[in-house]
C-alpha positions in Angstrom: -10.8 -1.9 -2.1 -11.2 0.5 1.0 -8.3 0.6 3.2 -8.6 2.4 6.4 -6.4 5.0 7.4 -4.4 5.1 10.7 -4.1 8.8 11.0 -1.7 9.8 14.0 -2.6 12.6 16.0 -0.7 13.9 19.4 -1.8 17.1 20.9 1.0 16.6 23.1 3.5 16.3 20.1 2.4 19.6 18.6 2.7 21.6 21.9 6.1 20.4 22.5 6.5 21.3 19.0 5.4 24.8 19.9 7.2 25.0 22.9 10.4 23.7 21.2 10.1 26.2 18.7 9.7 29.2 20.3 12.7 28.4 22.6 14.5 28.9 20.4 16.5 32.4 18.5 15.7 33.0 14.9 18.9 32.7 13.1 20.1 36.2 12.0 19.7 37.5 8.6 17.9 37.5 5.6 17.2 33.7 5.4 14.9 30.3 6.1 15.7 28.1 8.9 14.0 25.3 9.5 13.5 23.6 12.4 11.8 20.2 12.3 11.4 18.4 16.3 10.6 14.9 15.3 12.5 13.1 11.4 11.3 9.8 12.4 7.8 8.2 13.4 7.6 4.5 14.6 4.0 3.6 13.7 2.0 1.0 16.1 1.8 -2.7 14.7 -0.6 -2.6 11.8 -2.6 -4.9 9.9 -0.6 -5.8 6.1 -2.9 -3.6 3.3 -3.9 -0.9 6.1 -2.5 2.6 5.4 -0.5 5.0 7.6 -0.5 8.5 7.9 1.1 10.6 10.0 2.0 14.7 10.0 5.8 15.8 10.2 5.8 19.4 12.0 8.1 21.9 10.2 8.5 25.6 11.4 10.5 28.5 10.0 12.9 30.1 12.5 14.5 32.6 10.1 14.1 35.9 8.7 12.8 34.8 5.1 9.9 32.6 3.7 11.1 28.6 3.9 10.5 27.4 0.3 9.9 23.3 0.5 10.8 22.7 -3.1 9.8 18.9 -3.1 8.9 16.1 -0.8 10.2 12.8 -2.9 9.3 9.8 -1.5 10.0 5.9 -1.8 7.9 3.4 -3.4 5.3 2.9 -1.3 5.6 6.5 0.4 3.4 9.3 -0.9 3.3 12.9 0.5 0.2 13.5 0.7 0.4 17.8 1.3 2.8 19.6 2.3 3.5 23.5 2.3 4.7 25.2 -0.3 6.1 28.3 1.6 6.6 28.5 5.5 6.4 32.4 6.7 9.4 34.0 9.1 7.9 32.5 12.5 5.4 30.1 10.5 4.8 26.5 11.1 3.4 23.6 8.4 3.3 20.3 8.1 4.3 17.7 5.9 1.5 14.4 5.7 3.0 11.6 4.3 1.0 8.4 3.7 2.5 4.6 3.9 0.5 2.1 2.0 1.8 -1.7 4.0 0.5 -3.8 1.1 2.1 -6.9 0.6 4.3 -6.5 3.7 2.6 -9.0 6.0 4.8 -10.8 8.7 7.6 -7.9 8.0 8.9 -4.6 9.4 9.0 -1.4 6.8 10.5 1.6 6.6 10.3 4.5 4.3 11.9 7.9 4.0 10.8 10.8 2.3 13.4 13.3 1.3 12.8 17.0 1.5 14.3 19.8 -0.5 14.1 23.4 0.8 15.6 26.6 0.6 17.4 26.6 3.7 20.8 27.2 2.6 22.2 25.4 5.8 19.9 22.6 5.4 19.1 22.2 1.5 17.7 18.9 1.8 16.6 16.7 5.0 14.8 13.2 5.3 11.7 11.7 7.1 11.6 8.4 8.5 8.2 5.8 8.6 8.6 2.7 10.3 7.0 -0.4 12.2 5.8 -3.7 11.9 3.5 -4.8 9.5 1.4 -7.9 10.5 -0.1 -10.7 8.1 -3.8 -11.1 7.9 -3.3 -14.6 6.4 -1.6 -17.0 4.6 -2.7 -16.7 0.7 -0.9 -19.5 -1.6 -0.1 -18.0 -4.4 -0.3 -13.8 -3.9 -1.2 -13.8 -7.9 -2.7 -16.8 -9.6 -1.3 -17.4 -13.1 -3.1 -19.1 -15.6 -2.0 -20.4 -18.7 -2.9 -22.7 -21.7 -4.4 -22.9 -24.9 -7.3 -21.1 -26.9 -10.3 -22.9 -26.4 -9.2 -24.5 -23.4 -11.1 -24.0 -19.6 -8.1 -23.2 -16.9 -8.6 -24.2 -13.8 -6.9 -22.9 -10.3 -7.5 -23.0 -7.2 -5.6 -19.9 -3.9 -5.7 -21.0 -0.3 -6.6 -18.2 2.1 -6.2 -19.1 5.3 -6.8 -16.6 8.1 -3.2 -16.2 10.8 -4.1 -16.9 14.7 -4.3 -13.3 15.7 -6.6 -12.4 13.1 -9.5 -14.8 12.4 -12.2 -14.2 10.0 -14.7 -16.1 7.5 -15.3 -15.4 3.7 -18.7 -14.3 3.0 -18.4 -13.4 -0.3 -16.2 -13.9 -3.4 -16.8 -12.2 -6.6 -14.7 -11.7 -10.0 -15.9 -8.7 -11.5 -14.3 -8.7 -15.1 -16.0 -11.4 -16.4 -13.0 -13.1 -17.2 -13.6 -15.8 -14.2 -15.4 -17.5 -11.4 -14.9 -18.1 -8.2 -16.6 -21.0 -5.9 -15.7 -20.6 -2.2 -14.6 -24.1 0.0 -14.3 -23.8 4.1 -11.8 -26.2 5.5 -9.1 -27.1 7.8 -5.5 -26.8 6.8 -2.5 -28.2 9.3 -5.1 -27.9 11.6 -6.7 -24.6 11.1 -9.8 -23.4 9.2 -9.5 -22.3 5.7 -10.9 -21.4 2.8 -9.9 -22.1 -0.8 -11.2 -20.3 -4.0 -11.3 -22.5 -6.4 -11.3 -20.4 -10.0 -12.4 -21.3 -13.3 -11.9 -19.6 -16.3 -14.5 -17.9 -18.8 -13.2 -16.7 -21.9 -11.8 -19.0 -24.3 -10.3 -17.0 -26.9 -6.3 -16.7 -27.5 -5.1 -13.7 -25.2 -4.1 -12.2 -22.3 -6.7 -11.1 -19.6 -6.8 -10.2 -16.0 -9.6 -10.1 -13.1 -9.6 -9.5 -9.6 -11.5 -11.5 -6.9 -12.9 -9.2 -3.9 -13.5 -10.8 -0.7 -15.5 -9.7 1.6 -15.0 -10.4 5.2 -16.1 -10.1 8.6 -12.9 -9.3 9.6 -13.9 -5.4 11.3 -10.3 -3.7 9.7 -10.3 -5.5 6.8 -13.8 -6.4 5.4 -12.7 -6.6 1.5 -9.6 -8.0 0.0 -8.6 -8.1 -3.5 -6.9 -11.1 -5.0 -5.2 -11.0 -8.9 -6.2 -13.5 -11.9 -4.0 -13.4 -15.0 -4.9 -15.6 -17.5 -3.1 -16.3 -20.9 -4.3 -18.3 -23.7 -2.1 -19.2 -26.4 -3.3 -19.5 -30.2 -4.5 -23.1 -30.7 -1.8 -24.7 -33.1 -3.3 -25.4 -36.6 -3.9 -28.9 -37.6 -0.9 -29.8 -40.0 -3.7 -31.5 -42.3 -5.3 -28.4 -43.1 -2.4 -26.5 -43.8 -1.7 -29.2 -47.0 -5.5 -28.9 -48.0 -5.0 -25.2 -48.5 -2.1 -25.4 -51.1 
């Protein structure tokens, strides 16, 4: 599924950054100092499933190469570059990316921790927040399935578009050949929506999984994936043959 990227990007930010940086006296000596203007980033409201990323400036105000060791991040949060060495007078910058999936109707936040070889600073954290806004209301997130082998499952997910974010299904496809899906428009508590209603395919005792896309014409979010598990249990042998076979 494509998710679109919010990337961040302040001209204005950087030369303050620059300005900041060179205000400033290298520390005396032999060693790194990092300097890093802005540890925290509050991201405009974004759409749950859309991506964030945004550039951390980090500059070297000492008298030996800054070594960034690692950039560990939490779930979620992945640095996406960074530099591996920052010159005497150098600056870099450390991209992290913030995937909001499944964070609809919520506010995150993610940090990133740093480790360098700034002796005064060995380690320092970056901050990712905002609010994360719900595309719509989807009853269940995962649809489970269970039964017998030889059995056909049947399920059904209600997706139903939020106020602030309307949009109609024009297509819904299972592409593992596990399922299929038949899309119904209607009204729920007074609102159009849609529900997939999902049959299974395979018949045979075992677990499987498949994933609907939807595609929308919603214009930041024109394809949505939805999980199917199914499981289907061994049929239980008929107590009469069981006798016949002694």
């Amino acid at each position: 599924m494509p998710i679109r990227d919010i990337t961040v990007r302040r001209g204005c930010l950087w030369a303050l950054f620059i300005l900041l940086a060179g205000s400033f006296p290298a520390r005396a000596g032999a060693e790194p100092a990092l300097f890093v203007p802005e540890r925290g980033f509050e991201f405009a409201p974004v759409i749950d499933g859309e991506t964030v990323v945004h550039d951390f400036a980090i500059a070297n105000r000492g008298g030996a190469p800054l070594v960034i060791h690692q950039v560990r991040a939490d779930c979620g949060c992945t640095a996406v570059s960074y530099p591996r060495q920052v010159p005497p007078g150098g600056e870099g910058k450390i991209r992290l990316r913030l995937d909001t999936s499944g964070y609809g109707g919520r506010r995150i936040e993610k940090t990133a921790e740093v480790l360098t070889s700034d002796p005064a600073e060995p380690v320092f954290r970056l901050r990712l927040a905002g609010e994360v806004q719900r595309l719509a209301l989807i009853q269940p997130r995962v649809l489970q399935l269970r039964g017998a082998a030889g059995e056909r499952l049947r399920g059904e997910i209600l997706v139903q578009p939020e106020p602030g974010h309307p949009f109609r299904i024009l297509e819904a496809r299972a592409g593992g050949g596990t399922i299929r899906v038949e899309t119904l428009a209607e009204e729920h508590n007074g609102r159009p929506a849609f529900r997939l209603r999902v049959e299974t395919l395979r018949t045979e005792a075992g677990s499987y999984n498949d994933t609907i896309r939807l595609k929308t014409d919603h214009p930041r979010r024109p394809e949505l994936d939805l999980r199917v598990f199914v499981y289907l249990r061994p049929a239980a042998s008929p107590a009469g043959a069981a006798e016949g076979g002694r």
